[in-house]
N, C-alpha and C positions, 0 to 999 in steps of 0.2 A: 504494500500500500504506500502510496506516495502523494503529498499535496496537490488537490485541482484547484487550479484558479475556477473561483465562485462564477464566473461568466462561462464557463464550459462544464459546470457539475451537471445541471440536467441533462446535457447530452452525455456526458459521463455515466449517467444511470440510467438513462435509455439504455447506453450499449449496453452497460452491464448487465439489466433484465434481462435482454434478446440473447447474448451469446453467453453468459456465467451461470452457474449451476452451485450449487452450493453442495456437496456430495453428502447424502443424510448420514452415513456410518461415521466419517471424519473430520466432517466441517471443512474440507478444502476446497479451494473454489477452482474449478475445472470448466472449460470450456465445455459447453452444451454437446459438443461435435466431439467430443474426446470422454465423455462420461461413461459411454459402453464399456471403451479400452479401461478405461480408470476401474470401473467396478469388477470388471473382469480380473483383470492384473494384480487391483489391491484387496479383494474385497471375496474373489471367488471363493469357492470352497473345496480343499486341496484336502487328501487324506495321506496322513504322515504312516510312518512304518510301524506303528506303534497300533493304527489301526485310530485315531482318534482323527474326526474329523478337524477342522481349524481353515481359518481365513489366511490368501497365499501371503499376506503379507506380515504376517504373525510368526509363519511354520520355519524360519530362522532362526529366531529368538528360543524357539520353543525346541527346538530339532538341537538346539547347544546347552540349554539349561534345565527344561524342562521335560524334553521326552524319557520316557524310563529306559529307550531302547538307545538311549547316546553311549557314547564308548567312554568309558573310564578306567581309569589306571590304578592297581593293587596295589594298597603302599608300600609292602612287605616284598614283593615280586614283581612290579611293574609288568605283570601281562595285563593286555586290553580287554575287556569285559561289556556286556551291556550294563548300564547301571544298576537295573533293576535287581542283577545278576552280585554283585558284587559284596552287600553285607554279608550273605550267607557262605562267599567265597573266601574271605576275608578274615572273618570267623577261623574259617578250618586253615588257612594259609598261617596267620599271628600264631594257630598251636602246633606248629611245627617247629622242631628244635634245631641247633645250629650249636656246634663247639664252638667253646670261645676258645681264641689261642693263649689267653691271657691266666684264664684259672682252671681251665679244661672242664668245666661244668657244659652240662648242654641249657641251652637256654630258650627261652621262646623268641621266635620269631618276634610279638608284638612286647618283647620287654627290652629287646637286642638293642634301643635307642639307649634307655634308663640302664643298662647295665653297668659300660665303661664307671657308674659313677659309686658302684655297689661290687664292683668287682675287685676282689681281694688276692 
């Protein structure tokens, strides 16, 4: 939006009625001529891998922080997992054991960070 000199505002919203659209899902204002493409592009309805339907301009956002089927990393193991996948992996990955070289105890996996400071 940018200043109309007051002598040119009514034809200023002339045009704006005939050719601007105001898009009801986002409030952005689209050319009347381009509102198909707008709703289609922004607004369609895309179904992610997850099986959950969603709007194509969400399914980014969602497909990186919120699908349960995104890839995430073990922190014990670093292998790639579905999320959704992961507590239950994680769980059994932390109670596996690993000698230490330091006191020859075997230790767990999800204690291996706090050890160095308990190790004797």
């Amino acid at each position: 939006t940018k200043d109309i000199p007051v002598a040119n505002f009514i034809m200023h919203e002339i045009h704006c009625r005939r050719n601007i659209e105001v898009c009801r899902y986002c409030s952005e204002s689209v050319p009347k001529s381009e509102m198909k493409n707008h709703m289609e592009s922004e607004h369609g309805q895309v179904t992610c891998k997850c099986r959950m339907k969603i709007e194509r301009s969400l399914l980014k956002d969602h497909e990186a922080s919120a699908c349960p089927l995104r890839p995430a990393l073990c922190q014990y193991c670093d292998i790639q997992l579905a999320f959704n996948k992961l507590q239950d992996h994680e769980i059994y990955c932390g109670a596996r054991t690993e000698r230490c070289g330091g006191c020859g105890r075997n230790v767990m996996m999800k204690d291996l960070k706090e050890h160095p400071r308990v190790c004797g």
